[in-house]
N, C-alpha and C positions, 0 to 999 in steps of 0.2 A: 605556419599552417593555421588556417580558420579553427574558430571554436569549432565546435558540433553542436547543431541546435535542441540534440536529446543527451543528457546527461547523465549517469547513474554514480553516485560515489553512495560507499557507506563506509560510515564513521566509527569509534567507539570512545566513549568517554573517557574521564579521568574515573579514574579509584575512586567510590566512594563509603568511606567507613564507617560502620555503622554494626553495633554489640556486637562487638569483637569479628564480622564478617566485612570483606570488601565487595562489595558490588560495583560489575562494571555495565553500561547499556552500549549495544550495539544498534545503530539506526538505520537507515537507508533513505535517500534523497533521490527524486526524479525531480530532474530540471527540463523546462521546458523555454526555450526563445524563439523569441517571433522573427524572423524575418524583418530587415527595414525596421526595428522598434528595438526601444531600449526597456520594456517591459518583456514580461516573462512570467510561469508558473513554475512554484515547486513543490514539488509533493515532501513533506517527512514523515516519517514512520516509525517506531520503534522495532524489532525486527528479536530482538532476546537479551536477555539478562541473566550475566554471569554470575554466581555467587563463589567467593574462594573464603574460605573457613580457616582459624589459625593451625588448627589439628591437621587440615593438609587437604579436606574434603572439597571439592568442586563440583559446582552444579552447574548445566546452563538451560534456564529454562527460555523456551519459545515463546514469543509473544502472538498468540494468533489476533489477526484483522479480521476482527469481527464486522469493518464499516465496509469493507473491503468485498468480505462474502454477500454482505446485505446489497451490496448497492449490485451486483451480479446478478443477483436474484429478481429484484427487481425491473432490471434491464430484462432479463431472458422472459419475467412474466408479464411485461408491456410487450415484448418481442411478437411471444405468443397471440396475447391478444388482440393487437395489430393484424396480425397473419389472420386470425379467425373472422375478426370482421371483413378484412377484406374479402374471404369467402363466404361471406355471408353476403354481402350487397353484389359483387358477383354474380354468386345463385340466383339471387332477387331480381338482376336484370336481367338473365336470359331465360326467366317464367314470364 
């Protein structure tokens, strides 16, 4: 069976110990392959971090994509103002 040219794995580290706490990272990978080409993209990410405590406590906190929201944002307010000019030269040429 062919690869698949879109990928998702996510991963999670080794242990890593540190004052008497073990933290673990959990990440996330988008792989991308071209067609015909032996190149390719891939996204990583981190995604959250476990904390386990020797007392027994566990945490896992979330890692938010702050470059992720940004570049959204961005996209949807070029979107916008794409859209706007074009009804604005529009307007312009049927006056």
């Amino acid at each position: 069976m062919p690869n698949s040219p879109i990928q998702l794995q996510t991963t999670t580290s080794d242990p890593i110990e540190l004052d008497g706490k073990s933290l673990v990272v959990r990440s996330r990978a988008l792989q991308l392959q071209f067609p015909r080409s032996t190149g390719g993209v891939i996204w990583n990410r981190p995604i959250s971090v476990s904390v386990h405590t020797t007392d027994g406590h566990d945490q896992t906190l979330p890692i938010q994509d702050v470059t992720r929201v940004t570049e959204i944002a961005i996209f949807t307010v070029a979107l916008i103002g794409a859209l706007l000019i074009g009804l604005v030269i529009r307007n312009s040429h049927e006056r």
